[in-house]
C-alpha positions as CSV (number, residue, x, y, z in Angstrom):
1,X,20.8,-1.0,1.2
2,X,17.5,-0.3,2.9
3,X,14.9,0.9,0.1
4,X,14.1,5.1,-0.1
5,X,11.2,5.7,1.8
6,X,8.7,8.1,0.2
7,X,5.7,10.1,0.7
8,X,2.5,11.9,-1.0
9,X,1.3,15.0,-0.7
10,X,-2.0,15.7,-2.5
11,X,-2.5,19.5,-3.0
12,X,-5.8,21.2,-3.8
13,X,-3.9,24.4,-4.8
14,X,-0.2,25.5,-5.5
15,X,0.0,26.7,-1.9
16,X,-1.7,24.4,-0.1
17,X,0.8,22.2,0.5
18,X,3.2,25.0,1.9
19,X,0.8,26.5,4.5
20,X,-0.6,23.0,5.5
21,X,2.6,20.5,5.9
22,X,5.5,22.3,4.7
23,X,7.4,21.6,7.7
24,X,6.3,17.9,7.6
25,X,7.9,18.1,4.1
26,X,11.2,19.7,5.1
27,X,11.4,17.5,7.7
28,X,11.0,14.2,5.8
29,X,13.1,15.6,3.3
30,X,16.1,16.0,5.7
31,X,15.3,12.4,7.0
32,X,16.2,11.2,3.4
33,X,12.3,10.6,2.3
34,X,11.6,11.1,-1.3
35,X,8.7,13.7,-1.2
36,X,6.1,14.0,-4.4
37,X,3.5,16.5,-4.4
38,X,0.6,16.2,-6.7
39,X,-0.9,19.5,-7.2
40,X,-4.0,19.6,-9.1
41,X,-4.9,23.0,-9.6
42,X,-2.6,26.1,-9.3
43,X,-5.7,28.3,-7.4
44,X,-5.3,30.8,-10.3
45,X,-9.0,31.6,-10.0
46,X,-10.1,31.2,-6.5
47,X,-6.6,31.8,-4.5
48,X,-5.0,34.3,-6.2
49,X,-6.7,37.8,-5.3
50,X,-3.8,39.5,-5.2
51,X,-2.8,39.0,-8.3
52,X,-6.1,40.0,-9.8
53,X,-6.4,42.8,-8.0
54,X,-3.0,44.0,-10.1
55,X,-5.1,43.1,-13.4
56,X,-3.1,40.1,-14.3
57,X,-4.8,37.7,-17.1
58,X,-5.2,34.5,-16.5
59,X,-2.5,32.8,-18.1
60,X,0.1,35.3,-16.1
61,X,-1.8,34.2,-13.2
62,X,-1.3,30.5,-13.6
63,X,2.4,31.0,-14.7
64,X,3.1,33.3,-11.4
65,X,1.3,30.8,-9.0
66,X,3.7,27.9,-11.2
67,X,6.8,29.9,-10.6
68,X,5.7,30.4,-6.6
69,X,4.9,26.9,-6.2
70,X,8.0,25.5,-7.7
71,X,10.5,28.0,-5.3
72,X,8.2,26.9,-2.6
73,X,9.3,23.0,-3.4
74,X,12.8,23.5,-4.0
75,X,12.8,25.0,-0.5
76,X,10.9,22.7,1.3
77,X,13.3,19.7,-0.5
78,X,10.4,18.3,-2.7
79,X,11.8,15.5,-4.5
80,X,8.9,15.8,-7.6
81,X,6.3,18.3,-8.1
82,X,3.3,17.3,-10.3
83,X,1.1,19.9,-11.2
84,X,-2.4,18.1,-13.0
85,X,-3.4,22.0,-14.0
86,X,-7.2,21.0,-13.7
87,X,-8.8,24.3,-12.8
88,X,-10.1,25.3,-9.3
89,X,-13.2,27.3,-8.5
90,X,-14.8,24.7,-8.7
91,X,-12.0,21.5,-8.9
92,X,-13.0,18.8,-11.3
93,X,-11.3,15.5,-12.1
94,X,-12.4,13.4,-15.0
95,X,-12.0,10.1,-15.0
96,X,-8.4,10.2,-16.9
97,X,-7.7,12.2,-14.4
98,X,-8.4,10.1,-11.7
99,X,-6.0,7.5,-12.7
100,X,-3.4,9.8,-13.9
101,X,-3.2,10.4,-9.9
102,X,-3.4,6.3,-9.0
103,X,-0.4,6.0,-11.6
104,X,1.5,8.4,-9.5
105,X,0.4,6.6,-5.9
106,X,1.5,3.4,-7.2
107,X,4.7,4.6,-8.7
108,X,5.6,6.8,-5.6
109,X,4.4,3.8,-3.1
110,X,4.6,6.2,-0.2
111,X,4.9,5.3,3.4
112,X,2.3,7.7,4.5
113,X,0.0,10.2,2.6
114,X,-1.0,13.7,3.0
115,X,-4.1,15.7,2.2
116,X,-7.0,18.4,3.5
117,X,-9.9,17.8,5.8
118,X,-12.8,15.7,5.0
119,X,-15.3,18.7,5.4
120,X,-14.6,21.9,4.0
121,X,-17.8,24.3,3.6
122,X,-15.5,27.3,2.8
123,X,-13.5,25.5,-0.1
124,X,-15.2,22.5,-1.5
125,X,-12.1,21.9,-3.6
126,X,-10.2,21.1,-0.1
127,X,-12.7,18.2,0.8
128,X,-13.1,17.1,-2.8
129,X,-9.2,16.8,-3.3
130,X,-9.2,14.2,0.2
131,X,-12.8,12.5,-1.8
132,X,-10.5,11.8,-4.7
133,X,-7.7,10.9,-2.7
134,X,-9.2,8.2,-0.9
135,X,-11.2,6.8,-3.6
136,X,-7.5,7.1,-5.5
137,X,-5.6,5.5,-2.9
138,X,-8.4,2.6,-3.1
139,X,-7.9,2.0,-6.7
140,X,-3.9,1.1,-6.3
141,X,-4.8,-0.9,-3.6
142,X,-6.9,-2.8,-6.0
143,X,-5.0,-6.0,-7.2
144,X,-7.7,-6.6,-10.5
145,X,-6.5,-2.4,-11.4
146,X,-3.9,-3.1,-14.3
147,X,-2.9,-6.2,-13.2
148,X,1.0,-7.1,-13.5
149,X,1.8,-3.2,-11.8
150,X,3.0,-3.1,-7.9
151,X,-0.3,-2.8,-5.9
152,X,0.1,0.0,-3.1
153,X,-0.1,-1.4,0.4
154,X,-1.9,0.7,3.0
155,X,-0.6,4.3,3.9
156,X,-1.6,6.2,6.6
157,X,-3.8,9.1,4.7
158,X,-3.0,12.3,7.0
159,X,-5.5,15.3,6.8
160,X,-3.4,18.5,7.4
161,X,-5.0,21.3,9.2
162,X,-7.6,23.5,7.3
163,X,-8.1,27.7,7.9
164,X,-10.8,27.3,10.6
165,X,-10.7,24.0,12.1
166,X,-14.0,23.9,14.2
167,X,-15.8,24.8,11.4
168,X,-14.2,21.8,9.3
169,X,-14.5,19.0,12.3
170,X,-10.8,18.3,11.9
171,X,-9.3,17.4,15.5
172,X,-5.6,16.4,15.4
173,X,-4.1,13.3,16.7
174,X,-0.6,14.1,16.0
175,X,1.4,16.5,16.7
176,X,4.8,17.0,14.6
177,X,7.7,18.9,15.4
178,X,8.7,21.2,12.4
179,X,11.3,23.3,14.2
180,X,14.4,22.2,13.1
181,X,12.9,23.2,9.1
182,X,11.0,25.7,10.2
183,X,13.1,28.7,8.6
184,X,12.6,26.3,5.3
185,X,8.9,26.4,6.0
186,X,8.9,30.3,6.7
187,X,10.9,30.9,3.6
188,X,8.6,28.8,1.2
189,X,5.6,30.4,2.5
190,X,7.6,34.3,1.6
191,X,7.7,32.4,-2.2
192,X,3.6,32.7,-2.3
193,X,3.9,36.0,-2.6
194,X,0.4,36.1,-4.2
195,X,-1.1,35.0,-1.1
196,X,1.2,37.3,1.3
197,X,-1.2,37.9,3.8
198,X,-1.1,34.5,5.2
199,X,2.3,34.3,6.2
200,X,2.0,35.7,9.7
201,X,-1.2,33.6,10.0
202,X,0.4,30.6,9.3
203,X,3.5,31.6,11.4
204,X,1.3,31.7,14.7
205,X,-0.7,28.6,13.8
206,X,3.1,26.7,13.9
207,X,3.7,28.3,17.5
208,X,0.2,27.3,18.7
209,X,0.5,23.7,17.6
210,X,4.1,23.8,19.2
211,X,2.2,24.6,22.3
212,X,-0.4,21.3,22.0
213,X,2.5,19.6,21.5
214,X,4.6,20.1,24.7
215,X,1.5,19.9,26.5
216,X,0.3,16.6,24.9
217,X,4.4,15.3,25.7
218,X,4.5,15.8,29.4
219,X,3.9,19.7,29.6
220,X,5.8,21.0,32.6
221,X,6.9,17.4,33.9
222,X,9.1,16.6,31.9
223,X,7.5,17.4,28.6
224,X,9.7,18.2,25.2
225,X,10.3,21.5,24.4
226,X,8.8,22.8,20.6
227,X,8.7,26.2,18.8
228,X,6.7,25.5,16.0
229,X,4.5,22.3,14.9
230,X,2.0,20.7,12.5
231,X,-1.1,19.1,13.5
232,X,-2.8,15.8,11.4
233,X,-5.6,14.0,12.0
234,X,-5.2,10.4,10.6
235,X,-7.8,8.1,9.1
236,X,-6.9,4.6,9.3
237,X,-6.2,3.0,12.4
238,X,-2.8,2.3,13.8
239,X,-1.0,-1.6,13.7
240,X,1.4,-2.1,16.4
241,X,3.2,-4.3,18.6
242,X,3.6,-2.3,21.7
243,X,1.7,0.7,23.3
């Protein structure tokens, strides 16, 4: 039997990865892909507003943005939620840290990784998170790094799209078609229910991406219908055979 393909998602906040690439999560799920997501913070300081405003303490905070993050997973078919619970406002990983999250790429061995921007003025835990990542993804490619352990091969690193792209300089090369999950995706997104007023956001962002891609597949000769989508900009280059 073929080996279970898998994939890593590498999460800022406990939402993140629901806004961002919930439908690519769904959707892999369905395919039969193992999907991990490493959460490092739960955005109890920084992304929870809502919740402050009902004067919540912090612990309550951190335990409501737990509970929302782990409905949000079971919806989307996450195979493994990881939460580091490192603080956000500013994000900080020690060194420990660091290769507590190169443990977890080399055990998961994804096919393909998933992460925020590279630039990120608003939120410099988004663009710190993908800074980690790579320098993560580096170290369990690293065959001296605990010697004797499975060394990671090369995943594509995909940067999911951020709350105001031009300001981020993230422009998408791939367009994926999340309708057939997208009422998983629209549910998980209901389960943040501390960060309600992006649901609607995030619903027309899916049906603007759907328009980029049947447009970018053959528009109106011959191109493939879509309702909603996910854009990713991709870092590595592409090995093929063909074009």
């Amino acid at each position: 039997m073929p080996a279970t393909k898998t994939a890593l998602v590498i999460s800022a906040h406990a939402a993140d990865f629901v806004w961002r690439c919930g439908g690519a999560i769904a959707l892999h799920a369905a395919m039969g892909y193992q999907v991990t997501v490493a959460c490092l913070s739960f955005g109890e300081r920084g992304e929870s507003a809502r919740l402050w405003k009902e004067g919540k303490a912090l612990d309550e905070v951190k335990a409501i943005r737990r509970a929302e993050a782990e409905a949000a997973a079971d919806l989307l078919g996450v195979h493994r939620l990881d939460c580091f619970d490192l603080g956000d406002y500013p994000l900080h990983l020690e060194q420990a840290d660091k290769l507590k999250l190169v443990d977890l790429i080399r055990d998961v061995q994804p096919a393909f990784m998933l992460s925020h921007s590279k630039y990120d003025p608003y939120n410099t835990d988004h663009m710190y998170t993908t800074q980690v990542a790579l320098e993560a993804r580096m170290i369990a490619q690293a065959w001296g790094h605990n010697p004797g352990e499975k060394v990671l091969g090369a995943p594509q690193l995909y940067l999911f799209e951020p709350h105001q792209t031009e300001q981020m300089g993230w422009k998408p090369d791939t367009f994926l078609d999340i309708t057939p999950v997208w009422d998983r995706k629209r549910a998980a997104m209901e389960a943040m229910g501390g960060q309600v007023h992006l649901w609607e956001y995030y619903t027309r962002v899916a049906q603007q991406r759907a328009n980029h891609f049947k447009r970018n597949s053959g528009g109106q000769s011959g191109g493939r219908d879509c309702q909603y989508a996910e854009g990713f900009q991709s870092i590595f280059p592409r090995t093929v055979d063909e074009l």
